[in-house]
MARLUM-980841 format. One record per residue: residue in three letters; x, y, z of N, C-alpha, C in turn. Coordinates in steps of 0.1 Angstrom, whole numbers, plus 5000, padded with zeros to 4 digits. Layout:
// MARLUM-980841
alaXYZXYZXYZ
...
END
This chain:
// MARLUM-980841
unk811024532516812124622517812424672502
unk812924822503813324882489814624872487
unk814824832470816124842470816524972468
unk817825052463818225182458817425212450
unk817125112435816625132423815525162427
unk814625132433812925162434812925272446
unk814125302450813925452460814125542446
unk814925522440815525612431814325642421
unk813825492418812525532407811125592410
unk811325562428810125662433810425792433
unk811725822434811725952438811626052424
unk812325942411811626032399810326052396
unk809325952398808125922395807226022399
unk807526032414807026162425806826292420
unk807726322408807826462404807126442389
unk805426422387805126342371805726452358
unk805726572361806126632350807926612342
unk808326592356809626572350809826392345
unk809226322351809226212347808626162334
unk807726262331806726202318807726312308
unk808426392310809626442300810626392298
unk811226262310812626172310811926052301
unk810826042298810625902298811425802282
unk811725912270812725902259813525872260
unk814625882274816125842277816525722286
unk814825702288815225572301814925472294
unk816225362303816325212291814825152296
unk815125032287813624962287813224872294
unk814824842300814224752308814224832324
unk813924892323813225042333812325052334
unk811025032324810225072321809424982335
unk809424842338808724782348808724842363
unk809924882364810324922379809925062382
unk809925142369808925272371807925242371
unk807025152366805325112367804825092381
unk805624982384805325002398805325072406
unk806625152409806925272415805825382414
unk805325372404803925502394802825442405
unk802625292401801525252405800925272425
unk802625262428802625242443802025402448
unk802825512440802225642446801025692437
unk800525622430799125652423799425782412
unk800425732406801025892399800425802385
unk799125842376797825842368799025882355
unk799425992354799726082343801326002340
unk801925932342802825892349802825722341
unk801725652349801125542343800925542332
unk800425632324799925662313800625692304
unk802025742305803025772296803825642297
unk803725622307804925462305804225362295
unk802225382295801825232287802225262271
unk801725402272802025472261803025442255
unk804125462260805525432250806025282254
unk805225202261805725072266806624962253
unk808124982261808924922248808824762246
unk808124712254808624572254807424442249
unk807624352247806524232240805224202251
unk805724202262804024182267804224252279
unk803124312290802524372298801624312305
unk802424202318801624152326801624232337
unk800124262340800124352355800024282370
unk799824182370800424042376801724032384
unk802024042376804023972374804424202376
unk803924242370804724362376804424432387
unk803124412396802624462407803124332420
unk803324262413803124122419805024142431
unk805824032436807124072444807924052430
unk808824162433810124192426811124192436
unk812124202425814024212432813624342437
unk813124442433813324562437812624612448
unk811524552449810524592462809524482463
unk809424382472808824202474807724272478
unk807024372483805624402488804624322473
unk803824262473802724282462801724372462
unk801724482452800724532452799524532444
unk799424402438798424402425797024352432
unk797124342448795324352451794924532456
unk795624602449795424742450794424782437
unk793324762434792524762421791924922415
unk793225012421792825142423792725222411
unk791225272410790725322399791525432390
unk792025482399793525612390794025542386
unk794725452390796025402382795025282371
unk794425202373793425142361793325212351
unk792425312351791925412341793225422335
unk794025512337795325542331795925422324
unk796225352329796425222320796225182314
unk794625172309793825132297793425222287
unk794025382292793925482292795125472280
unk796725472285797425422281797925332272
unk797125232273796725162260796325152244
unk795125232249794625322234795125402232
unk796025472238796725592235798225522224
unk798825402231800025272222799625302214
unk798525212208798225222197798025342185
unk797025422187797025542180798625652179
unk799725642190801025672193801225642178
unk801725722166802725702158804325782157
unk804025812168805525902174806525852180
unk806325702185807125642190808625632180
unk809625632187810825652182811725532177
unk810625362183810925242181809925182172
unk810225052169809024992168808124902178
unk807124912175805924872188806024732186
unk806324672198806824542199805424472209
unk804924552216803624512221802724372219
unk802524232218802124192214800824132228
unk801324112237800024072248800124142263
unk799124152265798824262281797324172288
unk798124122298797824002306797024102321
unk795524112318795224192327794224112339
unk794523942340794123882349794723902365
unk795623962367796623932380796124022387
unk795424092389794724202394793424142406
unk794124142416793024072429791924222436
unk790724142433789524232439789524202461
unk790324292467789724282478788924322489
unk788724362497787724452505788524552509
unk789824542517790224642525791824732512
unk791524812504791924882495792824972502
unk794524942497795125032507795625182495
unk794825232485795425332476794425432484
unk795425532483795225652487793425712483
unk792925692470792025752464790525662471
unk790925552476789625462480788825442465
unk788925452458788325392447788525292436
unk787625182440788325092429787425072414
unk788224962410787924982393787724822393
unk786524742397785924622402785824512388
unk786224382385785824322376784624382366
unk783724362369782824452362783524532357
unk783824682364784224802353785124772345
unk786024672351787024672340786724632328
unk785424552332785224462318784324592306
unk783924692318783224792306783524892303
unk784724932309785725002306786924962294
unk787324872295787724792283787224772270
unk786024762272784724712265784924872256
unk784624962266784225102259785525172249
unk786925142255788025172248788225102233
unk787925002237787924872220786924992211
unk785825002216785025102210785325232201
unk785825272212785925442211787525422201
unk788525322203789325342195789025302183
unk788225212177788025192169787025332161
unk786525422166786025512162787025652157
unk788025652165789325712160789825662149
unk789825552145790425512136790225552125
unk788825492122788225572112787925712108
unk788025802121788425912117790025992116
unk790925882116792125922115792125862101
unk793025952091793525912078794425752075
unk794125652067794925522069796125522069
unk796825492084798125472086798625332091
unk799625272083799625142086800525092103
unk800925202108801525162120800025192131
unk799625202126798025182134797125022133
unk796825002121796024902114796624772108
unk798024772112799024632112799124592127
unk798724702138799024632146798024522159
unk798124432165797124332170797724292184
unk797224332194797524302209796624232211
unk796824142224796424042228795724102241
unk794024122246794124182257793224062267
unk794324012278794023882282792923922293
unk791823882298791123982310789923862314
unk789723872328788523822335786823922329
unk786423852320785023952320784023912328
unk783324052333782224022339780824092336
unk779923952331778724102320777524052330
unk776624162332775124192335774424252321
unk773524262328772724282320772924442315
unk773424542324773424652325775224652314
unk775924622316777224622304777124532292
unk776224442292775624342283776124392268
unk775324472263775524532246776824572247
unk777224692254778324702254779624612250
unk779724492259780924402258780624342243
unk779224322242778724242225779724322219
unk779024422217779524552204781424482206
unk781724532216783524502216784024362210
unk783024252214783524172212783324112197
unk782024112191781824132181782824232168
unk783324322170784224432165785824362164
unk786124262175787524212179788424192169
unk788124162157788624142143789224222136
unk788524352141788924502134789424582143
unk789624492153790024642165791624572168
unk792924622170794224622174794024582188
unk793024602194793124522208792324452205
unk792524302208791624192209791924142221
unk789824132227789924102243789623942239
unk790423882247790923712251790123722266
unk789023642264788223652277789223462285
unk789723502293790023382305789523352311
unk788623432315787523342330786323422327
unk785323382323784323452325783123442331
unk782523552337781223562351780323652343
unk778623572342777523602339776623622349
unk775623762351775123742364773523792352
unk772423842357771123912355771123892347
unk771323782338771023812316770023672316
unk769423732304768223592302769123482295
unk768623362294769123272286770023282271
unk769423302263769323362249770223492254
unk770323572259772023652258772923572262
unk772823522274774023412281774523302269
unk773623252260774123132253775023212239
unk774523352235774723432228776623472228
unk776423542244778023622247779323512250
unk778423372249779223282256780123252237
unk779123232231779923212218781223292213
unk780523442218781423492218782723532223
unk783023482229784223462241785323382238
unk785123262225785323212223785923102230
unk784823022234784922922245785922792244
unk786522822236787222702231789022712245
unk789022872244789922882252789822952265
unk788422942268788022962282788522882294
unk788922982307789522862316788422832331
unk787222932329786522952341785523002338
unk784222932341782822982337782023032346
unk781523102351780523102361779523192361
unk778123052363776823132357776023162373
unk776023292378775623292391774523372390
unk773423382406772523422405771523412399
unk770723522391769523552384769923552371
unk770423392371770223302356769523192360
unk768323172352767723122356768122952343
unk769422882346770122812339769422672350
unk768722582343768322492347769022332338
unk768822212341769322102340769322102323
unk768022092321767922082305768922242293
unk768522322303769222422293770922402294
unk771222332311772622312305773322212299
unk772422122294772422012285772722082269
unk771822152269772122252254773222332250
unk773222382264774922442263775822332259
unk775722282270777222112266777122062252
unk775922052250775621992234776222072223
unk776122212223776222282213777322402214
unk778322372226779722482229780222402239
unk782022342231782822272239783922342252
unk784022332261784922402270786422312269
unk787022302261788322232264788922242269
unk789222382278790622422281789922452296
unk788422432301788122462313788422422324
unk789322502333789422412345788422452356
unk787522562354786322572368785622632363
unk783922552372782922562363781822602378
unk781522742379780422732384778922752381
unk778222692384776222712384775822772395
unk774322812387773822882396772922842407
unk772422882416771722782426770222712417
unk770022592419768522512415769222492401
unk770122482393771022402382770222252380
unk770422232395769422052395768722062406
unk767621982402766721982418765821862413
unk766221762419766521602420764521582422
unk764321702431762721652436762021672423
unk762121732414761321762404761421672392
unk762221592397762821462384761921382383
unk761621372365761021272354761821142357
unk761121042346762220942342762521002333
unk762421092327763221122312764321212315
unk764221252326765221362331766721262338
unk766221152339767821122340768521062329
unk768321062317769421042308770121192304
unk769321292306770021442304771321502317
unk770821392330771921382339773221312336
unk772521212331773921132325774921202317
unk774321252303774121352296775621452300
unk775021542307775621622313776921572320
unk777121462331778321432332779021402320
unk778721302311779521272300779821362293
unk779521502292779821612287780921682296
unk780821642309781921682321783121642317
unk783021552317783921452313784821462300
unk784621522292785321552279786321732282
unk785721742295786421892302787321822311
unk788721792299789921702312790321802317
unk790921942320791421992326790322052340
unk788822042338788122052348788521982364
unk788722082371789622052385788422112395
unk787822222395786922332401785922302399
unk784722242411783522232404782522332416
unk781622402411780422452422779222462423
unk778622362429777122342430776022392437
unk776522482445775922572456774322552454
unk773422532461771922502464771622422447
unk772022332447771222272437771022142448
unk769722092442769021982453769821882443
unk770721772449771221672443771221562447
unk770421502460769921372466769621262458
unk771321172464771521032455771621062441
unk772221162435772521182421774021212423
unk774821232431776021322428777021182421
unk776921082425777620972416777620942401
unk776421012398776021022384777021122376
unk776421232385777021362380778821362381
unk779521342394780921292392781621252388
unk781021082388781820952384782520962371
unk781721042360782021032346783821102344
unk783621232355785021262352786621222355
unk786921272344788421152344789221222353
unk789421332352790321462360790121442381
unk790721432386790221412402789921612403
unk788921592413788621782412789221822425
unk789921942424790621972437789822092450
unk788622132438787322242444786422172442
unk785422152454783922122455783622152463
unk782222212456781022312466780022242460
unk779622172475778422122474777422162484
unk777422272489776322342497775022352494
unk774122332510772822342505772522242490
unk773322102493772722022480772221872485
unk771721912496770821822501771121692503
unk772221632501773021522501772621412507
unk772621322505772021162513773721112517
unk773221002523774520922526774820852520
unk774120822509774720742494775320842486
unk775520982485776121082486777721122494
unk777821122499778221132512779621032509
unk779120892512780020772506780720762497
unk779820802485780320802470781420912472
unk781521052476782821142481783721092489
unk783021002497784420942505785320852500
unk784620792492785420662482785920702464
unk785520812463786020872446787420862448
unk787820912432788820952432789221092434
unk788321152437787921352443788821382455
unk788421242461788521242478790221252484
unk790921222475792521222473793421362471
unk792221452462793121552458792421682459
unk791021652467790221812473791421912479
unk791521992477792022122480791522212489
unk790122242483788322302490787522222483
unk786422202503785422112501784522222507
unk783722242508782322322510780922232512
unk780722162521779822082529778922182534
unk778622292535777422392543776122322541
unk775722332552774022282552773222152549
unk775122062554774821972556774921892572
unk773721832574774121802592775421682595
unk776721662588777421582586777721502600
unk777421592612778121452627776921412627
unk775421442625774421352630774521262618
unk774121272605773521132594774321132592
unk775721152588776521022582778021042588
unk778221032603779521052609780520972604
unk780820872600781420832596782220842585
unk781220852571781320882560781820992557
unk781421122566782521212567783521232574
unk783921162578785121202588785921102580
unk785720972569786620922562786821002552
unk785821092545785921182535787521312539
unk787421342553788121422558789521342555
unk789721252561790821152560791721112548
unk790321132542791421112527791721192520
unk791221362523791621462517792221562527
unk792921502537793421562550794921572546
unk795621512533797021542530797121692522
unk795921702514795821792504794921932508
unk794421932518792621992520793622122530
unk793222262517793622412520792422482530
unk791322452524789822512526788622422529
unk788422452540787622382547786322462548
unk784822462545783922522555782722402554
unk782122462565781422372577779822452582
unk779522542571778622702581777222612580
unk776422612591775322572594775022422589
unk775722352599776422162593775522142605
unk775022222621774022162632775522092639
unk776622162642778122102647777622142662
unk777622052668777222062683778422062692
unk778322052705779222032717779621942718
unk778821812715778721722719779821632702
unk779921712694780521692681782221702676
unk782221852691783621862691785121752692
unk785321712697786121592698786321502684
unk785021492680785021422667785521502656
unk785321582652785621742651787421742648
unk787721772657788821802664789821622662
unk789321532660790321432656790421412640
unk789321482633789021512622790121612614
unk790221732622791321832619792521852617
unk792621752631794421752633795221652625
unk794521552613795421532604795521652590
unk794821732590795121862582795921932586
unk797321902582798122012584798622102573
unk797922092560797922172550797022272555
unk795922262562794622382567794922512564
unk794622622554794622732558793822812561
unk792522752562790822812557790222752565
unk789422782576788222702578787322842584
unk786022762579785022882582783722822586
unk783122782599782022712602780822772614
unk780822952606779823022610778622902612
unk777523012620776122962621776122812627
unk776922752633776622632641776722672658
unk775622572661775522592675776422542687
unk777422622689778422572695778622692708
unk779022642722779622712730781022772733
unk780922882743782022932743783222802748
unk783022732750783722652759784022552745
unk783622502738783522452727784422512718
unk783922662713785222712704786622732714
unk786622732725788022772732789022582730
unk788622472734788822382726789222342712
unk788222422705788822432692790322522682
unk789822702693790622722689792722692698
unk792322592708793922532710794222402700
unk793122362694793722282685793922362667
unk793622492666793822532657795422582655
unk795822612663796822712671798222602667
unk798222512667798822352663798722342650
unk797422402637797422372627798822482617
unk799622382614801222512612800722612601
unk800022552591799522652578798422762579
unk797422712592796222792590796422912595
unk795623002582795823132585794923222585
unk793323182588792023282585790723122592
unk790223172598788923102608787523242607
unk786823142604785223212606784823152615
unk784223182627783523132636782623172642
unk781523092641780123132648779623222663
unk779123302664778523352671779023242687
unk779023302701778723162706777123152707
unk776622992713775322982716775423072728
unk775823052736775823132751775323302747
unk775823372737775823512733774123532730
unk773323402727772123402721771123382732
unk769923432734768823412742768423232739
unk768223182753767523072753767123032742
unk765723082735764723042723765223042714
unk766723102709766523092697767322972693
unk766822892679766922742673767422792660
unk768322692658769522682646768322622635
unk769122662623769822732617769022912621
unk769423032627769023132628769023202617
unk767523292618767023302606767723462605
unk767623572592768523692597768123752603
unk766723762606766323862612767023862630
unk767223712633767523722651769023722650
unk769823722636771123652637772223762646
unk771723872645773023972653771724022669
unk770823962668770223982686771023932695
unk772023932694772823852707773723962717
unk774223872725774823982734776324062729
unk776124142724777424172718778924212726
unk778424242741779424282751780024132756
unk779324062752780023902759780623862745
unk780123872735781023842720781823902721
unk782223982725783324062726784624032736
unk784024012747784723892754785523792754
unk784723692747784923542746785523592732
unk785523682719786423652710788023752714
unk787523802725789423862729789823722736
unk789123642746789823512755790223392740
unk789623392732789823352716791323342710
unk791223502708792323512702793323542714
unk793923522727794523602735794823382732
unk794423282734794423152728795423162718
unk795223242708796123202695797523262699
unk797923382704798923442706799623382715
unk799023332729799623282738800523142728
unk799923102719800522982710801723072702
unk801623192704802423252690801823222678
unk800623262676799723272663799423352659
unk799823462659799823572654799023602642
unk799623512633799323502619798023402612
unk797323422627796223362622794823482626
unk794423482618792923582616791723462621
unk790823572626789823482633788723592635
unk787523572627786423702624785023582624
unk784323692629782623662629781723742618
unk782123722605781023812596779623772596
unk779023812604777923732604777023712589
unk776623802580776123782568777123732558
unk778223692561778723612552780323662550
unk781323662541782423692540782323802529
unk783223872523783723952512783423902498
unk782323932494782023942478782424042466
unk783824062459783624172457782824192444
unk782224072437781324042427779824132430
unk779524032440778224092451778124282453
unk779324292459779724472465779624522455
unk779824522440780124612430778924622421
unk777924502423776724482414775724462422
unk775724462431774524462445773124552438
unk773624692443772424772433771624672420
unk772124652410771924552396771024472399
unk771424382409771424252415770124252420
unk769624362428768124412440767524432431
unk767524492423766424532411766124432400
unk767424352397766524202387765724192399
unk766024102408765124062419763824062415
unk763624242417762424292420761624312412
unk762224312395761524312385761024142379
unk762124042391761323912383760223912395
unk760523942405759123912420757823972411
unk758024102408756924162402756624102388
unk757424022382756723972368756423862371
unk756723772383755923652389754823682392
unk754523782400752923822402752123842392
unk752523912384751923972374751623842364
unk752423732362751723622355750823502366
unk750923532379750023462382748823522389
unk748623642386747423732389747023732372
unk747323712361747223712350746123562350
unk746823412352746523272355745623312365
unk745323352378744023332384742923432375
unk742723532368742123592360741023512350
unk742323442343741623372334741223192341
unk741923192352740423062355739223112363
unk739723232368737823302370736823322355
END
């Protein structure tokens, strides 16, 4: 709901010319409630004159898009490219501003609070995606510092030093770019403060490079994904030679470890590595997605002091001496999200998981389960497993072979969970032809009957409402959930691919060459 003030400040906002002419007489602490107001009707010119003359010490877009007294809606997962641009737009413009009528009290602009999501409710449909921001940002550090130099030395320019707090995200294709900025940070009035940073397509030797630069000491979130080809020993060198103190989540990329390929000399660099974990007390987030970790994960855990409230251990091949060691940690108490995929948990080790559940069933928000081989015959176990989670807000256990009759069971005991508010659920088997055998590969994964899916997910949800569950979401993505990492760098992403597929050939048509 709107209060007066935010009817009143939309309705000046609405009109930008006359608004970007009042903006001299309006108090300061006005200035937030018009931002948003700007932001909500996408009024660019508008945004741009408020950052411009922005009177006050810091500039969280967070905390200003985020619920206020004046209007509780949040709109800061609105990532909409007009109003972005303008804002950073507005930024460079602060600075170079020596017309201001006060003094520039500006000291930090906190541009983490800004949520990337799929369904974008701004008018323009265009967003302005981690990535761009990061090279967009990137480009303004630049370009203002280029002004500078061609403006005559004025000290209300070159005395002043903002703090620009931001999630970066570099490829290979923004790569130089963010260097040059970040490199420059010393001479430039905007200094970017990297808080979480995501590396995707870069060789080694850039990755170990931009990391220094970021200055890792107050990094809170690392993550090396994809086509980095970051292996056990190289992240031994990292730990060895750049501390993360202040890190609280740390993801790798898939094959990080892969236990089948282990020396004897390769497990003191495991050791190695956790004892390096371990000196990261605020480390709470950990993610291991496809690294083969069979009968090593007590190694890799045990060392740390901190209990972790995120683990993703998907596709990591887990033993039941694995398995155990999670159910009896100190992890097991204070999981938040656990990420078990692709592990068959009700056949090898029933037990061991369903104590694991047990003990993180006070605390456990996010649950997924996608291609675990969860049968019919599993349900019940399942289902006694669940109902002490009544924190649940998450569960997502696509790709298992389960009947309609199965999820209708499931979803009356979801319907009971008070918190949960979002379910992924598998295809039914019934929807699928006879022959086809789990895990389904992509090619058969949407051959099913789609007029009976359609069906059984209205008798589904027609389950939740009859409970008054309104407020629970319940979707079949079959290739996966919302990446908006993935969605914005996809293109980037197909082409490393294809240039490392083809330089794989090319050195092993090279190697059969020379043994002919």
């Amino acid at each position: 709901m709107k209060s007066l003030r935010f009817i009143s400040a939309q309705a000046l906002v609405s009109n930008a010319q006359l608004a970007r002419k009042s903006l001299s007489s309006v108090a300061h602490n006005l200035f937030p409630l018009l931002f948003k107001a700007s932001y909500l009707l996408e009024q660019g010119e508008v945004i741009h004159d408020l950052v411009e003359n922005w009177p006050l010490a810091d500039f969280n877009i967070g905390k200003l898009l985020g619920t206020t007294v004046d209007y509780q809606e949040d709109i800061s997962s609105r990532s909409c490219c007009v109003c972005l641009e303008s804002c950073l737009a507005g930024l460079r413009d602060y600075v170079l501003n020596c017309s201001l009528p006060y003094s520039k009290r500006l000291k930090v602009v906190d541009l983490t609070g800004i949520k990337d999501v799929e369904v974008q409710l701004c008018k323009c449909k265009k967003t302005l995606g981690r990535w761009a921001r990061t090279e967009l940002l990137s480009k303004l550090c630049f370009e203002l510092l280029v002004e500078m130099q061609r403006l005559q030395f004025n000290p209300c320019i070159f005395d002043i030093a903002i703090d620009i707090l931001i999630d970066l995200f570099v490829t290979e294709r923004n790569y130089e770019l963010v260097v040059q900025a970040l490199l420059m940070r010393c001479h430039c009035p905007l200094k970017i403060r990297c808080v979480a940073f995501r590396a995707d397509s870069l060789t080694l030797q850039k990755l170990f490079y931009i990391i220094k630069l970021t200055d890792p000491s107050s990094l809170r979130k690392l993550e090396v994904v994809h086509n980095i080809r970051l292996e056990m020993e190289h992240l031994e060198v990292l730990f060895n030679n750049i501390h993360f103190p202040l890190l609280t989540s740390l993801t790798l990329p898939a094959r990080a470890f892969n236990v089948q390929q282990f020396a004897a000399e390769d497990e003191p660099i495991l050791l190695t590595i956790g004892e390096k974990m371990s000196q990261m007390t605020q480390l709470t987030e950990l993610s291991l997605a496809f690294s083969t970790l069979t009968g090593k994960i007590r190694k890799l855990l045990s060392p740390l002091k901190t209990p972790l409230k995120l683990l993703d251990v998907s596709n990591c091949a887990l033993n039941h001496a694995d398995m155990a060691y999670l159910a009896n940690s100190l992890h097991s108490n204070h999981l938040e999200v656990l990420d078990l995929s692709g592990h068959n948990v009700a056949d090898l080790y029933p037990s061991t998981f369903f104590k694991l559940l047990s003990h993180c069933s006070h605390t456990l928000k996010s649950l997924i389960l996608e291609e675990c081989n969860i049968q019919d015959i599993h349900v019940n176990m399942l289902i006694l497993g669940l109902i002490p989670c009544r924190k649940l807000q998450e569960f997502k256990f696509l790709g298992n072979p389960l009947s309609s009759r199965a999820l209708k069971c499931l979803f009356n005991v979801f319907s009971d969970l008070p918190k949960l508010k979002y379910i992924e659920f598998p295809v039914p088997r019934d929807c699928y032809p006879n022959h086809v055998t789990y895990p389904i590969d992509d090619a058969e994964l949407s051959k099913f009957d789609h007029q009976k899916y359609e069906s059984i997910s209205e008798e589904l949800n027609d389950i939740l409402l009859h409970a008054n569950r309104e407020d629970i979401k319940a979707s079949t993505p079959l290739f996966g959930g919302y990446d908006a990492a993935i969605q914005e760098t996809g293109n980037e992403l197909g082409a490393y691919l294809l240039k490392s597929f083809k330089d794989t050939l090319e050195n092993f048509n090279k190697a059969l060459q020379e043994m002919n």
